[in-house]
C-alpha angles and dihedrals in degrees: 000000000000137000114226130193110243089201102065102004096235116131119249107202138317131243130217105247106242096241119201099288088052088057099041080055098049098046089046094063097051089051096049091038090059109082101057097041082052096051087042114111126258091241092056100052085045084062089054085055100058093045096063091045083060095057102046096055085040090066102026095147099046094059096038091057099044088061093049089058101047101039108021089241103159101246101231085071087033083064095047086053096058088051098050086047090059083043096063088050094052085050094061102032081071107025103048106084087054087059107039104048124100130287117221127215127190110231123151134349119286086006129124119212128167138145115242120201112227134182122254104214126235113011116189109221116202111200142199128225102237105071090024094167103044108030077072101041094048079061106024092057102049094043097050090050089056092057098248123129124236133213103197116213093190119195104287083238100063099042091145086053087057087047100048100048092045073052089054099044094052091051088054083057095256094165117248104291099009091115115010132179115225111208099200142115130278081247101073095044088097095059091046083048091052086044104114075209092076118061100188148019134218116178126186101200163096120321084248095054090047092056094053104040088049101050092050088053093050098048079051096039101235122145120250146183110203121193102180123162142339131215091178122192125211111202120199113200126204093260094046123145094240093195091054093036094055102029090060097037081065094049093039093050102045105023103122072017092289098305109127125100088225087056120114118264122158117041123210111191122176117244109249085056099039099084084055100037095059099046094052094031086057095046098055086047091058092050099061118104131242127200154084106004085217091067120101083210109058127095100191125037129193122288112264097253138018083243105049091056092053079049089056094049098049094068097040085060096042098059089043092060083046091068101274121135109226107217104190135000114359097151128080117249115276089227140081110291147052088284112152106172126231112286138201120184120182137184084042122181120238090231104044119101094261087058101038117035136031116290110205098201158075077273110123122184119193133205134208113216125169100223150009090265087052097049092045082056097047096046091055098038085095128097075231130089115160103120154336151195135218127204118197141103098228093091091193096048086050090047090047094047084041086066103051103037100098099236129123085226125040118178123186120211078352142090117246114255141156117252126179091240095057137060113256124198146092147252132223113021087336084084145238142275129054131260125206127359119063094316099050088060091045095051098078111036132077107272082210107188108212130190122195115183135151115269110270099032126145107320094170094093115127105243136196 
């Protein structure tokens, strides 16, 4: 296994390969390491917690850097992902006694019933390259909160990420075990799914690999959150604030350059604003800079991997030749590196890739509807439905349109973008289950009903 800069090609370093004894070892010592992070206290996972708040703002450029190298992510927003990371871990160091305790529920007279929230024990999570900090944090710290342990499977491409992060989590006191990397191939997650060791599953990933991963925990009975893909609209509407609208559609399709599932892909702009909206919309696109993700300076870094950006292109051509006009961009860059510019495509078809499937990549397509009926249509017309963003200054019409668009997450006069304090997931083939807030810690824990009365109490209650 090795980790390879997509900015240059050269190969950063290589990785032993964990063979089947590695594993056995590693699944033995969440499994053993368990019991005693699930009777800890709250408070002292909470502790853990800020801890590893501390070091990652400690080493902010370490880590920063390192993902830089390994996936091309520009560091200043390199930088930004390992605070938000620490960010998640000072939510629930605070938060997660609030969420964890029990729920009471009145019953009978003289009766006591509540719902406790237990951990589970060991949860595989299987992780994507893109965000390779805090996919993992937005798990990681919840989970950990909740007294379960965690075997991490990290994206075959940031090894040194996955390393780094089981690394952070042993220097905030986590016990042995308690939270493991497997450095192993997408073709032996079956087998760690199978494993009686692991209680649950999380995957970050493509529709496919949600497919797969979920029906391998099902046949097994595991529990499992799946946040697979986005194909995000961003509706302009005809009272829409331009400067705001455009300034943050650049920002929504090509921030991480344009690889995240919760980017914006598919703009829907009214009809008595389009003609503006793509001029100006074009134009901001073209000025961004691309470049060495290194740089303080760069906007756009390269795509992750050489393949992904032939993957990239690939769409972009094909809904060209499926009568789309490419505005801008639309070629890869003539020079060493993953670089795919920033790319605008208009008059798309509803069937072409652009329209129809993710697109992973600073790539936008806009649309041209003639109402707010239309563009809600439009907008759901998609197998997708992770999130969406709305764009007028009528705030009822856009809470209104926010309702009915078919999304997990609808923002209005805002990108769409996880935060700790809110649920994060998708419906449709963009998955199920919800990461952070409240429901993130809840997903994976035993919901266990009790019911405390005095011998002899009411018996005359119907049962299954």
């Amino acid at each position: 296994m090795q980790s390879t800069n997509p900015a240059t090609g050269e190969v950063i370093e290589e990785y032993e390969t964990h063979d089947e004894d590695d594993v056995e070892r590693r699944l033995d010592a969440a499994a053993e390491a368990a019991p005693a992070w699930g009777d800890a206290t709250v408070s002292q996972r909470q502790e853990i917690l800020e801890n590893a708040a501390d070091v990652l703002r400690e080493n902010v450029d370490e880590y920063a850097e390192l993902m830089t190298r390994e996936m091309g992510k520009p560091v200043t927003e390199a930088r930004a992902e390992v605070e938000k990371c620490a960010w998640a871990c000072d939510y629930y160091a605070e938060r997660a006694g609030e969420h964890l305790q029990d729920e009471v529920i009145g019953s009978e007279p003289e009766s006591k019933t509540f719902v406790s929230y237990e951990p589970l024990g060991p949860v595989l999570s299987i992780m994507p390259w893109n965000f390779p900090f805090w996919q993992v944090f937005r798990f990681a710290a919840p989970s950990l909160a909740a007294g379960n342990t965690s075997v991490l499977k990290h994206a075959s491409n940031v090894p040194g990420c996955a390393l780094a992060i089981e690394d952070i989590f042993s220097q905030a006191g986590v016990p042995d075990g308690a939270l493991s990397t497997l450095l192993i191939g997408s073709d032996r997650i079956d087998d760690v799914i199978a494993d009686d060791r692991i209680r649950a599953v999380t995957l970050t990933g493509s529709e496919g690999a949600g497919r797969s991963v979920g029906q391998t925990a099902g046949k097994n009975l595991k529990k499992h959150v799946l946040e697979l893909g986005g194909s995000d609209p961003f509706v302009v509407l005809d009272d829409a604030d331009l400067d705001a609208a455009i300034e943050t559609g650049v920002q929504a399709r090509t921030l991480n350059s344009g690889q995240s599932c919760i980017a914006a892909k598919r703009f829907i702009v009214h009809d008595d604003v389009y003609d503006e909206f793509e001029e100006r919309f074009v134009e901001q696109m073209q000025d961004l800079t691309v470049g060495d993700p290194m740089d303080e300076d760069t906007d756009v870094g390269p795509q992750a991997r050489e393949d992904l950006m032939e993957d990239l292109h690939q769409q972009v051509t094909d809904t060209e030749d499926a009568g789309a006009t490419i505005q801008c961009g639309g070629e890869p860059l003539d020079r060493e590196g993953a670089f795919y510019p920033p790319t605008v495509v208009t008059d798309v078809p509803r069937d072409a890739p652009m329209a129809a499937e993710e697109v992973f990549g600073p790539a936008a397509a806009l649309f041209r509807v003639d109402d707010v009926e239309e563009a809600i249509e439009l907008a759901n017309d998609h197998h997708l439905g992770l999130g969406a963003s709305i764009w007028t200054e009528d705030l009822d019409r856009g809470e209104r349109v926010a309702r009915e668009i078919e999304a997990g997450l609808t923002y209005v006069n805002e990108l769409v973008k996880s935060d700790p304090r809110l649920p994060f997931g998708g419906i449709k083939d963009s998955g199920y289950g919800r990461e952070l807030a409240h429901m993130g810690i809840r997903e994976f824990v035993n919901r266990k009903t009790v019911w405390v009365q005095p011998a002899g109490g009411p018996d005359d209650v119907a049962t299954e």
